[in-house]
N, C-alpha and C positions, 0 to 999 in steps of 0.2 A: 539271619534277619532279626528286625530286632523292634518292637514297641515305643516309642519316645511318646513321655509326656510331661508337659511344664502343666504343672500349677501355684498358680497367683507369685510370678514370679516378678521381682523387684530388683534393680539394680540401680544403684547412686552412686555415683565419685565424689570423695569428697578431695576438694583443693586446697591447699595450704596456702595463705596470703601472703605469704614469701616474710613475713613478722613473725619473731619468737614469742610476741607480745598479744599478737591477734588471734582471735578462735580461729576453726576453721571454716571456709564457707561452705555450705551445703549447695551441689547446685539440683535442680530439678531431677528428676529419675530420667535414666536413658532407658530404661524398660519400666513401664507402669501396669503393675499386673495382670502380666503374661499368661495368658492360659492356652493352651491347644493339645490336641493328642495327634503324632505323625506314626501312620498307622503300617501293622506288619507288609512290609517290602513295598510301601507309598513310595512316592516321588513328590514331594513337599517342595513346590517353592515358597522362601521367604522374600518377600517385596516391597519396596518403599522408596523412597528419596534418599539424597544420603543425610546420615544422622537422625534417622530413623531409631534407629536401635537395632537394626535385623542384625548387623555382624557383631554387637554386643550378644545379642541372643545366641549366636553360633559359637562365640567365644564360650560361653558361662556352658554351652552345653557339652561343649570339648572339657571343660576344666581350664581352660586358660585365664578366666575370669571368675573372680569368688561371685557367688551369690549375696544381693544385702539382704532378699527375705524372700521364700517361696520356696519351692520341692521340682527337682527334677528329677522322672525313674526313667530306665530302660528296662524295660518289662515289670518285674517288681521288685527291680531293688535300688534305691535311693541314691544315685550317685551323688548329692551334691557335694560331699566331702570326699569323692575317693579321687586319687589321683588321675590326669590327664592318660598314664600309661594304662590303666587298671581298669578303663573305659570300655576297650573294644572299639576304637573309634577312630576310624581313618578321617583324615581331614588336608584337602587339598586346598591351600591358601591363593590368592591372588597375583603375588610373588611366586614365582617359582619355585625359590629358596632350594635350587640345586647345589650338589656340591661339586664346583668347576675340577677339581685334581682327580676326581674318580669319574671314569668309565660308566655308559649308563648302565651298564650291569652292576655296575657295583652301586651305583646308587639305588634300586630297585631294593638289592638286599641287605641295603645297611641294615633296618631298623631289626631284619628277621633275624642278621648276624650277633645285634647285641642283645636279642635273647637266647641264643646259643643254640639255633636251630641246626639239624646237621644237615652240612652242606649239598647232598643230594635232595632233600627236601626244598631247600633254597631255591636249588635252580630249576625242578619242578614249576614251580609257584612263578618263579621268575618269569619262566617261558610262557608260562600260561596268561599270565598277565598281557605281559607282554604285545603274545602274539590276540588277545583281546582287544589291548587299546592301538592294534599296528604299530607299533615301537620295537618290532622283534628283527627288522634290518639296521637298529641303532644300537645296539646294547655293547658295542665295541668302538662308541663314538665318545666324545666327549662333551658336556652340555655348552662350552663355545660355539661347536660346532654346529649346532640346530638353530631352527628358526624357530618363530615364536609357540606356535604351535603345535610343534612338536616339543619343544620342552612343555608346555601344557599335557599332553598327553601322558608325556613321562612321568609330572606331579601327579595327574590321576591315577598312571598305574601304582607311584611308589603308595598311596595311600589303598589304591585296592588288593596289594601284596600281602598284606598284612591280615587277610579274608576277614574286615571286619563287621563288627552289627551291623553299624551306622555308618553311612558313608556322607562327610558334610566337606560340600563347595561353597568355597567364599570368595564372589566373583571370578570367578575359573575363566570366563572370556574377557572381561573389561580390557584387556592388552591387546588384543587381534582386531585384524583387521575387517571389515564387514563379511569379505565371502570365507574369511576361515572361521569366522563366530557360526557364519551358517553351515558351515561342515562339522567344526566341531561338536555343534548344537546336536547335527546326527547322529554323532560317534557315542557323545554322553547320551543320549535318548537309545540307542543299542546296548551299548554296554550298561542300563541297568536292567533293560528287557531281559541280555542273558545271565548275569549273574543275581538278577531279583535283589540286591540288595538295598535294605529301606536307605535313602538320602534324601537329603536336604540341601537345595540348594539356594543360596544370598545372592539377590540381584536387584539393580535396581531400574534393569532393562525390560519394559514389559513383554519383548518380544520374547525374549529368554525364558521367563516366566511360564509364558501361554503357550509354549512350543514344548516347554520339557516339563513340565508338573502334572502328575494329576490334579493335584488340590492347592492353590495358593492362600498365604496368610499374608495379607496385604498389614502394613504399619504406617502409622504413623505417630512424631513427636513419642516415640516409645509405648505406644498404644496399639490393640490389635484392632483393625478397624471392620474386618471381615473375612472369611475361610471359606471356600469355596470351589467346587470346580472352575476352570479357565471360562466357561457360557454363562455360569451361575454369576461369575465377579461380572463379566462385561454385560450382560442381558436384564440383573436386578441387582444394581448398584446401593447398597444401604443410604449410602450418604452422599454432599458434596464430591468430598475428598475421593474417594473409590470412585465417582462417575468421571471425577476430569483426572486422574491419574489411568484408569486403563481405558485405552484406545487410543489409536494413532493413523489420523489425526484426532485429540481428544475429543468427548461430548463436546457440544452446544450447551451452554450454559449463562444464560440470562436473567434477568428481572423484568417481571413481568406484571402486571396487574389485568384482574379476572373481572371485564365486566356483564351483567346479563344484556343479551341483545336477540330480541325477537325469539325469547323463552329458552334460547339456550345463552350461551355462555363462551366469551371468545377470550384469547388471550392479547393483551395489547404490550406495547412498548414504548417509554420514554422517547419522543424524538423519532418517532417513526409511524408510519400508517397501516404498516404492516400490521394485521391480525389474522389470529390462527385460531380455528376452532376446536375450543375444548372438547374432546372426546365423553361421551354421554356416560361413560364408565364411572366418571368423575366429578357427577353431576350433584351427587349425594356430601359429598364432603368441601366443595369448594363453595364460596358468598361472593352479591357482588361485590367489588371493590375490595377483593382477596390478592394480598401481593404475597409472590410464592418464586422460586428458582423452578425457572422452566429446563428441564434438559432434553435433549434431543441428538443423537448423533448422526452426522456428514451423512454416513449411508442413506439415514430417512428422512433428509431434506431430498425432494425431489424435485426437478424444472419440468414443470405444467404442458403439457403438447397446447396446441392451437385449439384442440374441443373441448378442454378438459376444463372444469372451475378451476377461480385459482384466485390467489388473493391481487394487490396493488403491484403491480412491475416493479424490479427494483436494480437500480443500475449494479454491472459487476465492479467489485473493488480491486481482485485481484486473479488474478486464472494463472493456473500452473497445470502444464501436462507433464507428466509422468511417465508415458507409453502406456503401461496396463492400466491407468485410469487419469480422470482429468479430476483438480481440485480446482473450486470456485468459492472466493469471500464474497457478503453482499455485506454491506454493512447497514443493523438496525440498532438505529439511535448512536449512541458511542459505542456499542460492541461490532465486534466482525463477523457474520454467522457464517460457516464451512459446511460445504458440500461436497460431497465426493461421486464421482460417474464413471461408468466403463465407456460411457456414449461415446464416441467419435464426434465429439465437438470443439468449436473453437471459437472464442469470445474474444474480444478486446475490451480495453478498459471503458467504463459507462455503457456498453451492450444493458440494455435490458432483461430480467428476465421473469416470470413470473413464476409461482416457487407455490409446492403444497407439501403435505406433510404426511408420513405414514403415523397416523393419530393412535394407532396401537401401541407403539413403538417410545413417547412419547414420556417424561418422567416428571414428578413433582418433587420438591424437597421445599422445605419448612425455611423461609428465609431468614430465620433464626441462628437453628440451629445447623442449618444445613440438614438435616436427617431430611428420609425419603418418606412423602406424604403418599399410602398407598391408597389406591380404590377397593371398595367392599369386594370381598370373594360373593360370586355369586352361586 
């Protein structure tokens, strides 16, 4: 197992303008000072959009990528200049990148074979791998032969044969189809319980994410936007960006303006009558006439019973069941607000419905800057 830690790490490509005559152009940094530590035998997801930077960052820390400025160690010694072999660093790509003419066995033990391991050792390791990632009734197949999933399997054992520090996935499922992403999701979430090995895995699936990390480093625009346990990202979202990129279906996220009414404070909406009451938590830092991004997510909009307060009825936009729960849009002003329910109900379009809010639950961010407007600790 093994320590990983970037700091203030910086990566720029630069483009040639296809002119012998023209400078080069610089374009913006795909990584803009990277910092984080992926700790002894973590499971680190990296997370974002794509062109984020996350598989730049997995690249520079294989060695596949120079560094343009910053330090990366595996425990304390500096790899940024040692070569990709010299790493300790298994790395199972998105691609397959099998070799069709060899046997899966012989693909398991190329990489041990070219360093000249002896061959009872080989097939040790083989078997054990192997019979880890369930690939040990294919090793006499050929990778034509498999489906997609199992050549998946096979890339991760060739990269865990090699018993390395660090074990990094770079989108390892994007290719499968949904019920083998959810098996395979199983198999990587066991196989690093048993062999504890630190990894890091690139995705830009939040399910993938919140099912196999312990700790995710969400990005964005080559920026770290936050690190956190999979509760920590979805429960106190720093910013915009983190509150509507994790969850599905995303936050609720709105424009809002704060006005006072009858000593407290409600939140209203462009084009709409709907108002929600500001939670009293909040009562210290918000003014009237305070415009702020309201967030709220599906699960803590809730529809009102018949005894319950509740604010103005509001026709449904859209209703979708599911089976294991029902989603409902109402739309306030020009946005569509989402709800989500296990209830046994069924709506049609313009049903009414009257809607309240879990006011705990409930988020502010700076319509600025996007950042997260918190309330005093008490």
């Amino acid at each position: 197992m093994a320590i990983l830690k970037l700091n203030n790490v910086y990566k720029r490509y630069d483009n040639a303008s296809g002119s012998p005559f023209k400078k080069k152009v610089k374009n913006d940094f795909a990584v803009n000072n990277l910092s984080f530590e992926c700790r002894d035998g973590e499971f680190l997801g990296i997370l974002g959009p794509s062109g984020c930077g996350k598989s730049t960052t997995l690249r520079m820390i294989a060695g596949l990528e120079q560094i343009t400025d910053g330090d990366i160690y595996i425990g304390d010694v500096r790899i940024n200049n040692l070569l990709p072999k010299d790493r300790n660093i298994g790395l199972a790509f998105e691609d397959y990148a099998l070799y069709p003419p060899l046997k899966i066995y012989d693909n398991l033990a190329f990489n041990l074979r070219a360093k000249h391991v002896p061959e009872a050792e080989i097939r040790e390791s083989v078997e054990r791998i192997a019979k880890l990632m369930k690939v040990d009734d294919l090793l006499d197949m050929k990778p034509l032969a498999l489906s997609g999933g199992q050549k998946q399997r096979v890339n991760i054992a060739r990269a865990l044969v090699r018993k390395p520090g660090l074990l990094l996935l770079d989108e390892p499922l994007s290719h499968l189809d949904g019920k083998m992403r959810q098996q395979l999701r199983y198999e990587i979430k066991r196989m690093h319980h048993e062999i504890q090995c630190t990894t890091i895995i690139v995705t830009h699936d939040q399910m993938e994410a919140m099912s196999l990390a312990d700790r995710i480093a969400i990005m964005d625009m080559g920026k770290l936007q936050q690190i956190g346990t999979p509760l920590e990202v979805y429960d106190d979202p720093v910013n915009v960006f983190v509150a509507g990129f994790i969850g599905e279906p995303p936050m609720n996220l709105m424009t809002s303006v704060i006005h006072r009414v009858d000593g407290g404070f409600v939140f209203t909406f462009e084009g709409s009558d709907l108002r929600i009451p500001v939670p009293v938590r909040y009562n210290e830092i918000v003014s009237d006439g305070m415009k702020v991004t309201l967030g709220v997510r599906p699960v803590d909009v809730l529809i009102a019973r018949d005894d319950e307060p509740s604010g103005t009825p509001i026709p449904v936009a859209i209703y979708e069941d599911l089976g294991d729960e029902r989603r409902i849009s109402v739309r306030v002003g020009e946005n569509l607000m989402n709800l989500t329910t296990a209830d046994a109900i069924y709506y049609e379009r313009g049903d009414l419905v009257s809607l309240k809010f879990n006011a705990e639950k409930t988020h502010l961010f700076d319509i600025n800057t996007g950042e997260r407007i918190r309330a005093p600790k008490k």
